[in-house]
N, C-alpha and C positions, 0 to 999 in steps of 0.2 A: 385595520385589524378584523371588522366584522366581513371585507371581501376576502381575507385572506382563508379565515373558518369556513368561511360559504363553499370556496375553492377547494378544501382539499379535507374532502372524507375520510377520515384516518378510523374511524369509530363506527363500526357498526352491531348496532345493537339487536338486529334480526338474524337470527340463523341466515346461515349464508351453507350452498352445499356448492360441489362440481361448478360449471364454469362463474356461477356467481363468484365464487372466492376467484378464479383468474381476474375477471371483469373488477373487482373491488381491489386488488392489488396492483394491476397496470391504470387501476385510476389516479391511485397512491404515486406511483410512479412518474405519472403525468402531471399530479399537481406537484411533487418535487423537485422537478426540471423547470417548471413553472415559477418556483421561490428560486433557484439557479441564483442571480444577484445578492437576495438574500443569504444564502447560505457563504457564496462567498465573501459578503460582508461580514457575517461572521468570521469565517475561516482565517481575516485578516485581521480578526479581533482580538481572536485566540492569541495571535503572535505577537502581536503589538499588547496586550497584556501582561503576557510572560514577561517582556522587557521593559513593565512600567517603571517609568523612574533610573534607568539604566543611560548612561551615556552613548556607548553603541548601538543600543537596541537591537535589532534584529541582527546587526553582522556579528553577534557573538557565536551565532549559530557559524558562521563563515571560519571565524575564527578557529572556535572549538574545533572544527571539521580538520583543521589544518594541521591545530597541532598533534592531533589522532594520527593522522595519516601521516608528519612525518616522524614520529617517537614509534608509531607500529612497522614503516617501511623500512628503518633504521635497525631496530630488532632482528623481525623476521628475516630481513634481508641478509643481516648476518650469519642467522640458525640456518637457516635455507639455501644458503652461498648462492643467490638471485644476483643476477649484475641489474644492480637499480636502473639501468636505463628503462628494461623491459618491465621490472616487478613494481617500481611506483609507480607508471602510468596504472597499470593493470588492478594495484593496489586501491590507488583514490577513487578509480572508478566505480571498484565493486565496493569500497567503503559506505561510499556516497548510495547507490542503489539500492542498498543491503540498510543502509537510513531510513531511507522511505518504506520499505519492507517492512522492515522489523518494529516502525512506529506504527503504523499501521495496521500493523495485525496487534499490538499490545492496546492501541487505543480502538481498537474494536469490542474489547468485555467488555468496557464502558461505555460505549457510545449510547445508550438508550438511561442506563441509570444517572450517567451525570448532565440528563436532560430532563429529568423529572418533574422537577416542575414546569419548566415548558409543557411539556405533555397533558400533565396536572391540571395546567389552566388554561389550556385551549387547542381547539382540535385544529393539531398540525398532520402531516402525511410525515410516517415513520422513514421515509426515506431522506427527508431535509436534514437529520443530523449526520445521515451519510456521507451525501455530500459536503455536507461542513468537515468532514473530517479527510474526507479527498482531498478538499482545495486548501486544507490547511498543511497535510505533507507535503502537497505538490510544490508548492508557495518554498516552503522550508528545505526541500529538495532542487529548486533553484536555484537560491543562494548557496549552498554549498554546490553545485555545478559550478560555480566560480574557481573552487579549488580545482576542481578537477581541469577545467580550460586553461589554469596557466600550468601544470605540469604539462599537462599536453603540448601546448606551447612551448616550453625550457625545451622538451624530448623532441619534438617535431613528429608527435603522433598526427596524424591526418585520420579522419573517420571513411568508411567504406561503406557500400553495399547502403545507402541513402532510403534507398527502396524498404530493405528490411527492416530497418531502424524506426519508417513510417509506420511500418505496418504493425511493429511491437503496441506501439505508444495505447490502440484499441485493447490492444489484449491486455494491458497494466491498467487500464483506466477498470476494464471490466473485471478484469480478476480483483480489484482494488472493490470495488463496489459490491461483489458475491463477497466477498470473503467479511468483510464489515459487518453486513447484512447476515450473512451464517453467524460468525462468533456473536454479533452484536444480542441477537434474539435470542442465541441460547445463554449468555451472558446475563438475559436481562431474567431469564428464567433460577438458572442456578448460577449464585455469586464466585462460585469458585472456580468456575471456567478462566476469569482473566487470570490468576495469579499461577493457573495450571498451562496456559498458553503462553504467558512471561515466561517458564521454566522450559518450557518446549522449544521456544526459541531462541535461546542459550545453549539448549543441545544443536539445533540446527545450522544456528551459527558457526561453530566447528566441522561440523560435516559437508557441512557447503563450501564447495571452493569460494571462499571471499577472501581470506588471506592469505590461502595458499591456492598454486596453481593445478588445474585439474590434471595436467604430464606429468602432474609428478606420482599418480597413480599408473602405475604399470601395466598391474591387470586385475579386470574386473572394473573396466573406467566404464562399462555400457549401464554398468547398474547405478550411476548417479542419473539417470535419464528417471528412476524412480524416485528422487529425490524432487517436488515440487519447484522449490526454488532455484532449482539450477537450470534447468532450462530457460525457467522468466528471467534470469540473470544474462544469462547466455545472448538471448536474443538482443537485445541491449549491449551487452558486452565487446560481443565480439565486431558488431558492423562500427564500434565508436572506435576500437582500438586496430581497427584495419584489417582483421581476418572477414573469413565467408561463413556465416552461421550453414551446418551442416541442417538437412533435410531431417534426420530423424531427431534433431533439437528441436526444431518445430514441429514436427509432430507430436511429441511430447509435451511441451508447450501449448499446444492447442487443446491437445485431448485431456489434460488435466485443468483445463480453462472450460473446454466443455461440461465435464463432469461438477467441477463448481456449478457453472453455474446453474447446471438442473438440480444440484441440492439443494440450493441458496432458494431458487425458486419455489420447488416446491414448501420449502420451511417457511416462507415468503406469507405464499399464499394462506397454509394452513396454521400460520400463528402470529400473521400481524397487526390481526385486531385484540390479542392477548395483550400486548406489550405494555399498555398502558396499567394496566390490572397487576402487572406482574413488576412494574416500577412504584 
């Protein structure tokens, strides 16, 4: 306990200006990667919480996921006249991705308030509940990958384009990590941010091709490229279900990962010694 305080200066109580707040934030950063096992022992805590006392424990999440995807693929598949071979593979994929998403960014207002007393009683680096809350979607986004491999399997989808598919996995780990680290702080700031971001992403949920397909817009499809989470969906999407992710999806893709994360950063810097004060 008293190496772990010593290690990771979360609290500074001297004015701090220009590159001191960089230098004091990539310390933070350093001692968080540094707790890494930690956090993921937590992250595994989390899960195995939820399901104390539960017979299946964690595979409910497997479960739940299944019967989501086929009561929604059975639906829409009827409104949308989709020949199921193509629309559930397509379906459980973007359900399962659109999981990790969407908890994520909902468990970001909180991620600093429902650590308060950790914070409270002892100097950790604001960045360790971040990553706690990474490795506990990633974690809960694998087990439902299960659904998704045996549809894949029944349909005889094959994944594509390996190469692209590696190269997403950076850009979700860090768009997952900015975007926590933004909502998180402002969250921890004004309370009403999570319940304003729960409601924003209920609207984006429909607006993002997840359960409908992006051909089925006609025209005017260049302007979902403005749309944040379609691109990150994309790029995942399309090399698992055997297309070619097109050039200007990653560049959109990128440049909205870039611009993350210079906000995130910046708001980083200039207010992550508040946090405590402000939980």
């Amino acid at each position: 306990m008293e190496d772990m305080n010593a290690r990771s200066p979360v609290l500074v109580l001297e004015p701090q200006r220009g590159w001191g707040l960089v230098r004091s934030a990539a310390a933070d950063l350093r001692a968080g990667l540094r707790l890494f096992p930690l956090a993921a022992a937590l992250g595994w805590l989390d899960i195995k919480m939820r399901y104390r006392g539960s017979i299946l424990g964690p595979l409910w999440l497997t479960l739940s996921t299944a019967v989501m995807i086929g009561a929604t693929g059975a639906v829409y598949g009827y409104l949308f006249h989709m020949d199921l071979r193509t629309y559930l593979p397509f379906l459980s994929l973007s359900i399962v991705l659109w999981g990790y998403i969407g908890t994520v960014v909902n468990d970001a207002g909180t991620v600093f308030t429902q650590n308060t007393p950790l914070f409270h009683s002892m100097r950790i680096p604001a960045s360790l509940p971040v990553i706690q809350v990474i490795v506990r979607n990633l974690l809960i986004l694998l087990h439902n990958m299960v659904v998704v491999a045996v549809v894949f399997a029944v349909f005889r989808i094959w994944p594509h384009q390996i190469w692209s598919l590696l190269l997403s996995l950076p850009v979700w780990i860090v768009d997952s990590f900015c975007v926590i680290l933004l909502i998180g702080m402002l969250g921890a700031r004004f309370r009403d941010i999570a319940p304003i971001v729960a409601s924003l992403m209920q609207i984006f949920f429909f607006v993002t091709p997840v359960i409908w397909k992006p051909e089925l817009i006609t025209t005017g499809r260049q302007y979902l490229l403005l749309d944040p989470f379609y691109s990150l969906l994309e790029i995942v999407r399309a090399p698992l279900l055997g297309r070619t992710v097109d050039a200007v999806v990653w560049e959109a893709a990128i440049g909205h990962s870039v611009f993350l994360w210079l906000l995130a950063s910046i708001l980083f810097c200039r207010m992550r010694s508040r946090i405590p004060y402000w939980i």
